[in-house]
C-alpha positions in Angstrom: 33.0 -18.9 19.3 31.4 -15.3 19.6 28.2 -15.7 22.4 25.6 -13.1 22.1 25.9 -10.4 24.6 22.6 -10.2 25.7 21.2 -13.9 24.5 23.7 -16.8 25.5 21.6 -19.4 23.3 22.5 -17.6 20.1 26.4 -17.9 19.2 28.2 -17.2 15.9 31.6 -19.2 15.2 34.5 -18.1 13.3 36.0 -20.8 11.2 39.1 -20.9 9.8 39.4 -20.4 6.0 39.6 -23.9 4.4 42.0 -24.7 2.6 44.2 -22.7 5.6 47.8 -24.3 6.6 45.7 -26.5 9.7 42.6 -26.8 7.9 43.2 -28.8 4.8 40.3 -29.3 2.7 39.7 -32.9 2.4 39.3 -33.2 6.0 38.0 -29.4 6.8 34.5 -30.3 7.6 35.3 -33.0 10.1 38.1 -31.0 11.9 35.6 -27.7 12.3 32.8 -30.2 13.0 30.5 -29.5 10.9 27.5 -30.7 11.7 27.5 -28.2 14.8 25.9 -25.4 13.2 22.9 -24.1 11.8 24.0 -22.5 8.8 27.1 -21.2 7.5 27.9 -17.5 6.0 30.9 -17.4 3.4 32.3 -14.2 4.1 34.6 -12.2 1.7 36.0 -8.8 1.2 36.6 -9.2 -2.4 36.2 -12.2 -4.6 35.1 -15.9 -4.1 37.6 -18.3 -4.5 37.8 -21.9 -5.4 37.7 -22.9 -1.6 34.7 -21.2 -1.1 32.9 -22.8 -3.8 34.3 -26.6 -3.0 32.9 -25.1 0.9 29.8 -24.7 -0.5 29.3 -27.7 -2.0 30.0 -29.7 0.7 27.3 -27.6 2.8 25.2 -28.7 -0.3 25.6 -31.8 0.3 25.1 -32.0 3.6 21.6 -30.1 3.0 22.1 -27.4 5.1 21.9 -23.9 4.3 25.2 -21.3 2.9 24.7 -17.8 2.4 27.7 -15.6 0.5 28.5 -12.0 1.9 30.7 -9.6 0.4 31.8 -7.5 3.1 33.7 -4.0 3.3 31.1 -2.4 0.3 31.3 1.0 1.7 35.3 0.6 0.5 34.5 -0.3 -2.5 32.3 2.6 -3.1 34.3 5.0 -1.7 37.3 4.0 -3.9 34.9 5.1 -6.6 33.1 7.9 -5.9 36.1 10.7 -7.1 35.7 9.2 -10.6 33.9 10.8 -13.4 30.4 9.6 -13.6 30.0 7.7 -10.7 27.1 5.3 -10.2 26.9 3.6 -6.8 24.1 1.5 -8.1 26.3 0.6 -11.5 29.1 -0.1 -8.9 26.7 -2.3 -6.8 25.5 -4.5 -9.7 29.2 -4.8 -11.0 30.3 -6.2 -7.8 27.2 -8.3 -7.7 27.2 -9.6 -11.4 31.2 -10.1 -10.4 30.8 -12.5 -7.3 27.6 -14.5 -9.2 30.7 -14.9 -12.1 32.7 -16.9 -9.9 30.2 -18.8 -8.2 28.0 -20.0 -11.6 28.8 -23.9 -10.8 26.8 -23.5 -8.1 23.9 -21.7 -10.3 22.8 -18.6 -9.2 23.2 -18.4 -5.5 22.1 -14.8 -3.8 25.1 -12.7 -2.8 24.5 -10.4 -0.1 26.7 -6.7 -0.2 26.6 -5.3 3.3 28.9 -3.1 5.4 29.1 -3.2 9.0 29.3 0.4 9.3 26.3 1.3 7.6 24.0 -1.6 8.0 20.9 0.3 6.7 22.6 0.4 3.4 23.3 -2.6 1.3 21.9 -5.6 1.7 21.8 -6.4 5.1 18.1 -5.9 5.9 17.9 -8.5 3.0 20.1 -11.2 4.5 18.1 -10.5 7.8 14.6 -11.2 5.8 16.6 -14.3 4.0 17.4 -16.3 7.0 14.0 -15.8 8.7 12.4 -17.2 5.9 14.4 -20.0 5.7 15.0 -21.3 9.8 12.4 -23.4 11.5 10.5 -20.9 13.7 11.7 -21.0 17.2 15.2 -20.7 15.8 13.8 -17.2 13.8 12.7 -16.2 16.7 15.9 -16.0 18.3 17.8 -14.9 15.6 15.5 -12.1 15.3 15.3 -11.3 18.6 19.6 -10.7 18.2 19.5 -9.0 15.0 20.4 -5.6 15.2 17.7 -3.2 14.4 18.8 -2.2 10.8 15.5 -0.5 9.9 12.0 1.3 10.8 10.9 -2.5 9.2 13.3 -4.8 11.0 11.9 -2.6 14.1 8.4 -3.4 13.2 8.9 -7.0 12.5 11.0 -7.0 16.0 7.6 -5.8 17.7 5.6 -7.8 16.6 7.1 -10.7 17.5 7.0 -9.6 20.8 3.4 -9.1 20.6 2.8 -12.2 19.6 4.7 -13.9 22.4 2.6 -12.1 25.3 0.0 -14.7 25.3 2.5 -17.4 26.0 4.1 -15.9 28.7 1.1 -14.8 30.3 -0.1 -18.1 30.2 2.9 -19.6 32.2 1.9 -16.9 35.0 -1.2 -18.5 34.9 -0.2 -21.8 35.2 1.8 -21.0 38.4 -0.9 -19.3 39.6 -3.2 -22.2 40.4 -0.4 -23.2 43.2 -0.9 -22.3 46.7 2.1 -21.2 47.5 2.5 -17.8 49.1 4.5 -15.3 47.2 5.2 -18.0 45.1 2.9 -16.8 41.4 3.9 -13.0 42.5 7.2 -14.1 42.3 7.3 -15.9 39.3 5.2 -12.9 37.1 7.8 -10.8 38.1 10.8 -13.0 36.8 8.6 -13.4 33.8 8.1 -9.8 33.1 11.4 -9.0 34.1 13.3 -11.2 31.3 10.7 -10.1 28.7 10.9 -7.0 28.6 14.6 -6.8 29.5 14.9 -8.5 25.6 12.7 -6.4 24.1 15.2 -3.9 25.5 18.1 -5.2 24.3 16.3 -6.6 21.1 15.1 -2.8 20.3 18.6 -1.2 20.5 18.0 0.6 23.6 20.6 -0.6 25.9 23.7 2.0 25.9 26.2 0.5 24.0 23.6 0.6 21.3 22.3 3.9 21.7 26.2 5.2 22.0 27.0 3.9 18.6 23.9 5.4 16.8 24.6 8.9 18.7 28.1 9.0 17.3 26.6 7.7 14.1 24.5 10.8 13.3 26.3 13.0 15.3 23.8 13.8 17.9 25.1 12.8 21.4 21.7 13.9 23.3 20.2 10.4 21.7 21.5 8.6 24.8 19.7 10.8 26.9 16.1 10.4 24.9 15.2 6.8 26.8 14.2 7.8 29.4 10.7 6.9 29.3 9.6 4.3 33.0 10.5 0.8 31.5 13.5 1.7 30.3 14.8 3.6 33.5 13.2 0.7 35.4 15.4 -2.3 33.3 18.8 -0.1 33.1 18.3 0.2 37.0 17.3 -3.1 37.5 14.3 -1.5 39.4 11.4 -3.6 37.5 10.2 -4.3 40.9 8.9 -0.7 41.2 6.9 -1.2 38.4 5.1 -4.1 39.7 5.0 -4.1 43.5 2.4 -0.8 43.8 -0.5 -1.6 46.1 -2.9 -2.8 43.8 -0.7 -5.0 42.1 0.5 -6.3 45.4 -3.3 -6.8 46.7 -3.9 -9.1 43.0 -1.0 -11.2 44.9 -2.8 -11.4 47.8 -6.3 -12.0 46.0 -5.0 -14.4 44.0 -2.9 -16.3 46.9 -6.5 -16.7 48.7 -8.4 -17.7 45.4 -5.9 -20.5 44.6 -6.8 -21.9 47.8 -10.4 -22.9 46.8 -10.5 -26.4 44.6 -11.5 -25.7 40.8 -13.4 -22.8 40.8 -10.8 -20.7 42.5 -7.7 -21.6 41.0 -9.1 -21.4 37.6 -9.9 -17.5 39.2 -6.5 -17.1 40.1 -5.1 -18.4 37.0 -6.9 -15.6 35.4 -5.9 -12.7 37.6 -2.3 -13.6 37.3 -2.8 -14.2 33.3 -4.8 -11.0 32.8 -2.5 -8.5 35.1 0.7 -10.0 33.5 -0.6 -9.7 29.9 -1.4 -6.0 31.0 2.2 -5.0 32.5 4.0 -7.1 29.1 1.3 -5.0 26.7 2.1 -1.8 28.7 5.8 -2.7 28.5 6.3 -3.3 25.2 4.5 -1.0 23.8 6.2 2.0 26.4 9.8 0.3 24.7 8.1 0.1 21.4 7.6 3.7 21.4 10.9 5.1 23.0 12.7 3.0 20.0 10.3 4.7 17.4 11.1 8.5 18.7 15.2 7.9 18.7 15.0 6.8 15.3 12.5 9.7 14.5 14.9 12.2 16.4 18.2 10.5 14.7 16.3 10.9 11.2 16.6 7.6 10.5 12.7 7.1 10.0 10.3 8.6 8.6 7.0 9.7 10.7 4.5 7.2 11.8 
């Protein structure tokens, strides 16, 4: 089991190849436990093979979801680019047309060509877009959320999402607001904040591992040193507090501490301080990440201009 580096709730198993000397078929989906996963990607570096398929039908039968990758692409392209008349499109639909060959008892399932060098080739964006489409919502969330960003789209869609989600966290600050606790609704906006924006770092490639392996990508090692805008110097020095602790955010504390005192009237106030000032730091966050992830790509000439 492989756990997400940034987002423990999202893990990816590697499962033995059935058929394998302790992983005989007829008792394969039992001994891997099957019914442990979400869904399942058949992975293969060059043909489908009976085992796959009799895989696939079992997952089929089970009614859960399979997907079939053909890794390594960029090898198989390269292999062919010194011949005369090369076509990396003809290649691609060869290779295609090749897997769908082996696979027609199960009808025409999508095959997905990626490379894990170059995922903004291929199809990866396209398996991405597949299993969004196809998990329950909170589970696309998440799965989104880890995706690498592969794209100027998958950015976009990555965003958004985030967007979207500001009106439910800033709800839970108001929620805690309405209790009289000193410190206490300060306290917990800040944890909020803190944790949302720290994925919308990770989620927007912006940590340094990330932004190490797209500088030696393009070849342009100054990337690394392009987020620097506040949030992101705040998260990577774990100084979020700075952000939030300035005197008139600390007086909102204070004013919103004195207003929960007061039945009804003025916790339904303070509910709407804490609401309204932590929708304004996520919005401000977000969108100061947002940009920062736009100008790399920009400056890496992987986008076009907004």
């Amino acid at each position: 089991m492989y756990e997400h580096p940034e987002m423990p709730n999202v893990k990816i198993w590697d499962l033995p190849g059935i058929g394998s000397p302790n992983f005989k078929a007829k008792k394969y989906l039992k001994d891997v436990e099957f019914n442990t996963y979400d869904f399942f990607i058949i992975l293969s570096s060059e043909r489908f093979m009976e085992h796959d398929i009799m895989l696939a039908k079992e997952i089929r039968k089970q009614k859960k979801s399979f997907y079939f990758v053909r890794s390594k692409i960029d090898n198989d392209i390269t292999s062919q680019k010194r011949k005369k008349g090369f076509d990396e499109q003809k290649i691609l639909s060869i290779i295609r047309e090749d897997c769908k060959k082996n696979l027609k008892e199960l009808g025409d399932p999508n095959i997905f060509l990626i490379s894990s060098f170059d995922l903004e080739e291929y199809d990866f964006e396209s398996l991405q877009n597949t299993l969004e489409d196809e998990l329950p919502e909170y589970k696309k969330n998440a799965l989104l959320q880890a995706w690498p960003v592969c794209s100027a789209a998958s950015l976009e869609k990555k965003i958004k999402m985030f967007k979207r989600m500001i009106w439910a966290a800033s709800l839970a600050s108001a929620g805690v607001a309405v209790i009289p606790v000193p410190g206490l609704s300060a306290a917990c906006d800040l944890g909020i904040v803190v944790l949302f924006l720290t994925r919308c770092y990770y989620a927007f490639d912006l940590d340094e591992r990330s932004l190490a392996r797209l500088s030696e990508k393009v070849n342009k090692p100054h990337l690394k040193d392009m987020a620097k805008s506040k949030f992101v110097t705040a998260i990577r020095e774990k100084a979020l507090t700075r952000l939030q602790v300035s005197a008139g955010l600390a007086a909102i504390a204070t004013v919103e501490y004195f207003l929960s005192l007061v039945p009804a009237v003025g916790s339904a106030a303070a509910a709407g301080i804490s609401f309204a000032t932590t929708q304004y730091l996520l919005r401000e966050g977000v969108n100061d990440l947002a940009n920062t992830a736009r100008a790399i790509r920009k400056e890496a000439g992987l986008d076009s201009v907004h």
